[in-house]
C-alpha positions as CSV (number, residue, x, y, z in Angstrom):
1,X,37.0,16.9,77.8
2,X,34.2,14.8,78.9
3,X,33.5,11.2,78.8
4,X,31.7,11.6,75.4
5,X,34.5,13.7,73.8
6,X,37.1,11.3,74.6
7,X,35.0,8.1,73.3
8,X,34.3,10.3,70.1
9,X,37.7,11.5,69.8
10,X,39.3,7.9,70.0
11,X,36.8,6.5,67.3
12,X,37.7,9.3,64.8
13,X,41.1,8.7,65.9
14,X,40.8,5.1,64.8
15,X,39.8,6.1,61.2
16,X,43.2,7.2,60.4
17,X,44.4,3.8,60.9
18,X,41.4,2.0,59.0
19,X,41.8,4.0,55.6
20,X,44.5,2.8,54.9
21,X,43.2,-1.1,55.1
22,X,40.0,0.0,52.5
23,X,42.0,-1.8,49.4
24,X,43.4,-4.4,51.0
25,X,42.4,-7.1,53.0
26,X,43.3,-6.5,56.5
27,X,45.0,-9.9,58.5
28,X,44.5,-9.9,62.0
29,X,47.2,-12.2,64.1
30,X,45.2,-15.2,65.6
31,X,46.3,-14.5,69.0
32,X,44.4,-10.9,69.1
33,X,40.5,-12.4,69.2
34,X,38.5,-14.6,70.8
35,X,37.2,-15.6,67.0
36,X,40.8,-17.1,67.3
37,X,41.0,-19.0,70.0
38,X,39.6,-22.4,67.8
39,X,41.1,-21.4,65.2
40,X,45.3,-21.3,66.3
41,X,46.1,-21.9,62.7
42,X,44.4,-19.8,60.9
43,X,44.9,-16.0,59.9
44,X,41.5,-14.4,60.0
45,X,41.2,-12.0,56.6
46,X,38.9,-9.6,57.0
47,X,37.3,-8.8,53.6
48,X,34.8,-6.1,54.4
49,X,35.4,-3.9,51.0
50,X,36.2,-6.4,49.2
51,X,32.8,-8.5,49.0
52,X,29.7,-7.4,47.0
53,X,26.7,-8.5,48.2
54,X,23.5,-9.0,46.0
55,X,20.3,-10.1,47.4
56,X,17.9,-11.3,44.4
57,X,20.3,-10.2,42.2
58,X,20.0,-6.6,43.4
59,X,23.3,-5.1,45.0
60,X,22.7,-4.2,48.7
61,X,24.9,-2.4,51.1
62,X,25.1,-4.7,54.0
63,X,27.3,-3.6,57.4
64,X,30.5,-5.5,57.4
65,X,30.3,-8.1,54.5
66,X,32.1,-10.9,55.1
67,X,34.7,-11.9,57.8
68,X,36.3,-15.2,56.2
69,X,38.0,-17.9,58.4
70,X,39.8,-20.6,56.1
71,X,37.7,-21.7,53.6
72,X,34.3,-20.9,55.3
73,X,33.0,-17.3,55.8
74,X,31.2,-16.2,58.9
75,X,28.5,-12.8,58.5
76,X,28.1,-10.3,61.0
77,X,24.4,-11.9,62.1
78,X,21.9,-8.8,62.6
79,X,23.1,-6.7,59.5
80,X,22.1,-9.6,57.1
81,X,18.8,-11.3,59.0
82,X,17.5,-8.4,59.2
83,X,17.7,-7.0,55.5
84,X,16.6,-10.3,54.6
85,X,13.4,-9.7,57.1
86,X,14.3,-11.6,60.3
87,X,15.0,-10.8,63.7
88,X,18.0,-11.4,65.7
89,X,17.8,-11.4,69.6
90,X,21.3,-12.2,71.9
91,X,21.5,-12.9,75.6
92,X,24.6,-11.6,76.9
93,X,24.4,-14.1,80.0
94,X,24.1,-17.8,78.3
95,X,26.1,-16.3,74.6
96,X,22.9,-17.5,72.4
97,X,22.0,-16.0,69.4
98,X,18.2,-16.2,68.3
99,X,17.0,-15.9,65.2
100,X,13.2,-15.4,63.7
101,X,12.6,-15.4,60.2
102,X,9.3,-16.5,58.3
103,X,8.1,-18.8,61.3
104,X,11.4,-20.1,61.2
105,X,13.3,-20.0,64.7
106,X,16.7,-20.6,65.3
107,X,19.6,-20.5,67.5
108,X,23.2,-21.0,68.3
109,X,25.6,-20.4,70.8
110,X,28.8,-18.4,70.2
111,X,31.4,-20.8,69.7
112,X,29.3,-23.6,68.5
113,X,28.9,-24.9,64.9
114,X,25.9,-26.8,66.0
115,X,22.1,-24.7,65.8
116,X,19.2,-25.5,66.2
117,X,16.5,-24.5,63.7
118,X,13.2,-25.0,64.3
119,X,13.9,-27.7,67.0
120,X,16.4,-29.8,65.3
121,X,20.1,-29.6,65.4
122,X,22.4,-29.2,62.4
123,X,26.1,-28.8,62.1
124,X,27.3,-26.0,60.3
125,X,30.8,-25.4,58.6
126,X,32.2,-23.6,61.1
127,X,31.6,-21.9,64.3
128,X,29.6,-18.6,65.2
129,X,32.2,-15.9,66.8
130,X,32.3,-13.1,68.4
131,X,34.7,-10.6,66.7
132,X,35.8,-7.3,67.3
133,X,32.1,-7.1,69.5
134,X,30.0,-8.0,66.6
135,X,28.2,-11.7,66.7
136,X,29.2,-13.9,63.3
137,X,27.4,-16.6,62.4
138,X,28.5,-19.1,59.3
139,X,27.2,-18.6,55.9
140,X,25.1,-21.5,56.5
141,X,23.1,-20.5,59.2
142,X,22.2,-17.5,57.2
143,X,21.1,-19.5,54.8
144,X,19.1,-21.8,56.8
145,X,17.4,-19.4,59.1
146,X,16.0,-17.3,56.4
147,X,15.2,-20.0,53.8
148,X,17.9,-18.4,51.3
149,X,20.4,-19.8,49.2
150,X,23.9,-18.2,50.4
151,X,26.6,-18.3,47.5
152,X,30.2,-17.0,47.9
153,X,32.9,-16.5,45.5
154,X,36.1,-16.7,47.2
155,X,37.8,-15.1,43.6
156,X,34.8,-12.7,42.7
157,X,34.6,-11.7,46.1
158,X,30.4,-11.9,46.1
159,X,28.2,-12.6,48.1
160,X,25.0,-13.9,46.1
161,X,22.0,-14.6,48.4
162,X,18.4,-16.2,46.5
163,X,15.1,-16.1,48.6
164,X,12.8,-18.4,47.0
165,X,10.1,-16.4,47.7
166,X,11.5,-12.9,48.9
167,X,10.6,-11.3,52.1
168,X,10.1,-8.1,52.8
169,X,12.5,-6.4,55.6
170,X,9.8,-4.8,58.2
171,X,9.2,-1.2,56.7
172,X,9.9,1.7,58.9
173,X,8.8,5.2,57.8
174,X,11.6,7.3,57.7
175,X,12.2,11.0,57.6
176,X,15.8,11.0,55.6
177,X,17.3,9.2,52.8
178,X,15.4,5.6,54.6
179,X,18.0,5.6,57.2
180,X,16.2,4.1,60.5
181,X,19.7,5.1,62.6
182,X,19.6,1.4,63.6
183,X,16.3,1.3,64.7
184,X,14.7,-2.1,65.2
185,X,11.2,-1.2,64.9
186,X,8.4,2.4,64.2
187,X,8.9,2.5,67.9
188,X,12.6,3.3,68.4
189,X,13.1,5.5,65.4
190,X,10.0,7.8,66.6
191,X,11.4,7.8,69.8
192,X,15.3,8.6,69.0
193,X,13.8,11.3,66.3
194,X,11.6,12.8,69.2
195,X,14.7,12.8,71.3
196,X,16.9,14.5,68.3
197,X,14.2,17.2,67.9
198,X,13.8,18.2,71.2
199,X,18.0,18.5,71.3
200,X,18.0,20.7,68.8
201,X,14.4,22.5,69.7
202,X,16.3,23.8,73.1
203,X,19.7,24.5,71.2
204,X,20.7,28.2,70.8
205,X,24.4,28.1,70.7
206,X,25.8,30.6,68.4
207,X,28.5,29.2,65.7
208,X,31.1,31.3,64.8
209,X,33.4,30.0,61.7
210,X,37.0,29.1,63.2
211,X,36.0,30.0,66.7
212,X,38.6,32.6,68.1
213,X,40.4,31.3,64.9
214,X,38.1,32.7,62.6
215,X,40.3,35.4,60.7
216,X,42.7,32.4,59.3
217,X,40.0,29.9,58.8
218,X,38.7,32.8,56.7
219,X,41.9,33.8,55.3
220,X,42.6,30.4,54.1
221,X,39.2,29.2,52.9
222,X,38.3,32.7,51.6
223,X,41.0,34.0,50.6
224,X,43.7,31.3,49.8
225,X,46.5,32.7,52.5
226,X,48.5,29.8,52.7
227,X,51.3,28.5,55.3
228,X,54.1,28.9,54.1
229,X,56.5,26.0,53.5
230,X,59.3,26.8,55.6
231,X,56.8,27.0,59.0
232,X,57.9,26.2,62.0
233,X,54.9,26.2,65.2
234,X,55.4,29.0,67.4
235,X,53.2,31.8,65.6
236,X,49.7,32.3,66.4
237,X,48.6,33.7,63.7
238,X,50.3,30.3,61.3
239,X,49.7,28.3,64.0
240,X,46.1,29.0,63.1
241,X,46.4,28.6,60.0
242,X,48.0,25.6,59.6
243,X,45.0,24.5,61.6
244,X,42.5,25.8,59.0
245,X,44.6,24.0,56.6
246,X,44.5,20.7,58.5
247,X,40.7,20.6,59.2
248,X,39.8,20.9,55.4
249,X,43.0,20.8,52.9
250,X,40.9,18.5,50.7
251,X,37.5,20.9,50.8
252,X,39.9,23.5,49.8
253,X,41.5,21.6,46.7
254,X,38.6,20.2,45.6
255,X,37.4,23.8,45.4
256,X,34.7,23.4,47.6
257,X,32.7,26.7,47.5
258,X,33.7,28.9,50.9
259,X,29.8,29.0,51.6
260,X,29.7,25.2,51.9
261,X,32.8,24.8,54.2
262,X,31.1,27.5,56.2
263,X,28.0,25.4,56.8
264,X,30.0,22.1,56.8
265,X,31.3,23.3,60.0
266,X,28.4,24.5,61.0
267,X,26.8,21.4,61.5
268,X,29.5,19.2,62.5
269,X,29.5,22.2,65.6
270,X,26.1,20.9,66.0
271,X,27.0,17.4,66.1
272,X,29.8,17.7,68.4
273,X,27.8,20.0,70.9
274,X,25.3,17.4,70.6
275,X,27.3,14.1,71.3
276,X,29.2,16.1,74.2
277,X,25.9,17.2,75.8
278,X,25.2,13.1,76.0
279,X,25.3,11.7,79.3
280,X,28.2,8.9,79.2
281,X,27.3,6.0,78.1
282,X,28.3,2.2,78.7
283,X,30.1,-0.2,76.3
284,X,28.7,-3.5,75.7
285,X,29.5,-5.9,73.7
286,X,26.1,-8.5,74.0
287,X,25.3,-6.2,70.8
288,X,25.8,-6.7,67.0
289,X,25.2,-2.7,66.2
290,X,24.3,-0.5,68.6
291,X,21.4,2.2,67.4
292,X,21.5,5.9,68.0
293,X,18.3,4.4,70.1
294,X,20.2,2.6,72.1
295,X,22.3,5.8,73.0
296,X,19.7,8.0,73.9
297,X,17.5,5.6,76.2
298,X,19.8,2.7,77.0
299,X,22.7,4.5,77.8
300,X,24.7,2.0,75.8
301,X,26.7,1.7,72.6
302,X,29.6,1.9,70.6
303,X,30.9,3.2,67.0
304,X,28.2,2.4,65.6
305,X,25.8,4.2,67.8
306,X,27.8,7.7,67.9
307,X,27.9,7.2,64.4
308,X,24.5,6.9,63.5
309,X,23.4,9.7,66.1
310,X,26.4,12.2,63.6
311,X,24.1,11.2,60.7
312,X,21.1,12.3,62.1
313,X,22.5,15.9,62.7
314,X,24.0,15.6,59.1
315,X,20.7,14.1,57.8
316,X,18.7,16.8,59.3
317,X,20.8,19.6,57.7
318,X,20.1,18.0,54.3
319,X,23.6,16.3,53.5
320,X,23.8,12.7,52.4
321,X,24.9,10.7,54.7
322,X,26.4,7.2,54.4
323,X,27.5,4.6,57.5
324,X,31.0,3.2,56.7
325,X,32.0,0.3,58.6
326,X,35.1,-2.1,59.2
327,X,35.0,-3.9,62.5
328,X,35.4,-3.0,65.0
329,X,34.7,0.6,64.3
330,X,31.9,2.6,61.8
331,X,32.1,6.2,60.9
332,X,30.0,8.8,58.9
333,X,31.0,10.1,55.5
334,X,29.1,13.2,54.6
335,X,28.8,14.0,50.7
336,X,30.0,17.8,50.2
337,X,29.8,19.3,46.6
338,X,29.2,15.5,45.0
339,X,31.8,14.1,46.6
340,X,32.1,11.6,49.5
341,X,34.4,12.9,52.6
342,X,34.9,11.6,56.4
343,X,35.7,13.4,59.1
344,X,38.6,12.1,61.5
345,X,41.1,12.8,64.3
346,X,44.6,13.2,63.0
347,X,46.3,14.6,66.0
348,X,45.3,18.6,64.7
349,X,42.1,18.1,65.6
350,X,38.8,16.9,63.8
351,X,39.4,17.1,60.0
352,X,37.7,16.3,56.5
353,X,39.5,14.0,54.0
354,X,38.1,13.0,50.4
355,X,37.2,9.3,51.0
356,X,38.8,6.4,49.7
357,X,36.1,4.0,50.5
358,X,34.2,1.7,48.5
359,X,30.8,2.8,50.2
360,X,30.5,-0.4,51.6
361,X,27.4,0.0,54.5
């Protein structure tokens, strides 16, 4: 297994553990972040499904809603500035965060509550962080670096955010569904779909359903054998079956037609083949969320980048395709048959489960 298929493997691994926390609010012990470290006594909450966010009065589906420490809230800083038009821009070397917004410029340094916006300093409630490798700036700063009013109910669990005159995120012309795979700008989305194209126009590997599995994958999508309940590993033939049975139980009980499991695993072949073929890449965390753009020319990324480069293979294929994030890890949930499932590592090997999620993006 190569560098790729491990990295990939431990983040679908990871989304085992984080469906269980989509209902609850998830407390993290002090002592595990450097978001912590000024904060001794104080549990951080993490209340990522639990927020709504409207912007306008329009519900939006930001990337990680709200990360609440005490009674302030601090927002994962590039998801929101830039759906609310701005720019953000972090140096990895002196820990500043800049922000652009309507000829507004601002800045603050992680760990400080103090910015500066537009040349003059103002203290804010609490202190930008870095958690879980995504910068978090207070609700505050939000609100004064884009000229928005930022309202949060603690008992609602919304976010509210009123531009006084709204402005319009840059536009980039997409291909699928509007997704821009993290893209900053027309530039990097031409270039990672130029880089995705050429992939695929090269690609020639022949799928077979199951692999050298493919009678019981068959006999248990196609025609319902099942493992029987007093199975015990040892038989090839069950062994393989109980396989099938892990990868898509839920496809099969939600009576997802045997043609659509087919292609299903069609294209998630595709995607693997395609994140494997990836040279390694670096983590870095001087990065809110990395882009599939990042991946393909920078060589750098995380969750958030393998990801986004799944939906494009997904997106291509003509499945809708939706980012689900809790930090410090994002996923892809395809929709199959008008229902929402995500694919994860559960020891058997990659699988499908009907999500629980709130679609929270």
């Amino acid at each position: 297994m190569n560098g790729s298929s491990k990295v990939l493997s431990s983040v679908l691994l990871s989304g085992v553990l984080l469906v269980a926390g989509f209902t609850n609010p998830v407390e993290v012990n002090s002592k595990q972040t450097t978001a912590a470290d000024n904060h001794s006594n104080i549990t951080m909450v993490a209340s990522t499904i639990k927020y709504k966010v409207t912007i306008n009065g329009k519900p939006v589906s930001l990337h990680n809603s709200s990360i609440r420490i005490g009674p302030n809230h601090i927002l994962p800083a590039k998801s929101f500035i830039i759906r609310l038009g701005g720019t953000t821009t972090f140096n990895s070397k002196t820990k500043v965060l800049t922000i652009k917004s309507n000829g507004t410029t601002s800045t603050i340094k992680q760990g400080s509550k103090v910015a500066t916006v537009n040349g003059k300093k103002i203290t804010l409630s609490t202190s930008a962080q870095a958690i879980n490798d995504v910068f978090m700036i207070p609700h505050d700063l939000v609100a004064k670096a884009t000229g928005t009013k930022v309202s949060i109910s603690t008992s609602a669990k919304t976010i509210d955010i009123t531009q006084a005159t709204p402005i319009s995120p840059s536009r980039i012309k997409t291909k699928y569904q509007g997704h821009t795979y993290g893209s900053d700008n027309q530039y990097q989305y031409d270039k990672t779909m130029a880089y995705v194209n050429n992939y695929f126009k090269n690609y020639k590997r022949k799928f077979v359903f199951g692999f050298w599995q493919h009678e019981q994958y068959v006999d248990y999508f196609k025609n319902g054998v099942k493992v029987p309940p007093d199975y015990i590993r040892g038989d090839d033939y069950y062994d393989a079956l109980d396989d099938a049975e892990h990868w898509g139980e839920d496809l099969r009980k939600n009576k997802i037609p045997y043609s659509q499991i087919v292609k299903v695993a069609e294209v998630e072949s595709k995607a693997i083949d395609f994140l494997n073929d990836q040279p390694m890449l670096r983590w870095d965390d001087a990065y809110d969320v990395y882009s599939a753009y990042h991946f393909f020319y920078k060589r750098k990324g995380d969750s958030d980048s393998y990801a986004l480069a799944q939906q494009i293979v997904f997106d291509m294929n003509g499945y809708k395709t939706r980012i689900l994030s809790t930090p410090p890890l994002s996923w892809l949930e395809v929709k199959i048959n008008g229902k929402w499932y995500i694919q994860y590592d559960e020891y058997w090997g990659a699988t499908w489960r009907l999500s629980t999620s709130s679609g929270v993006q």
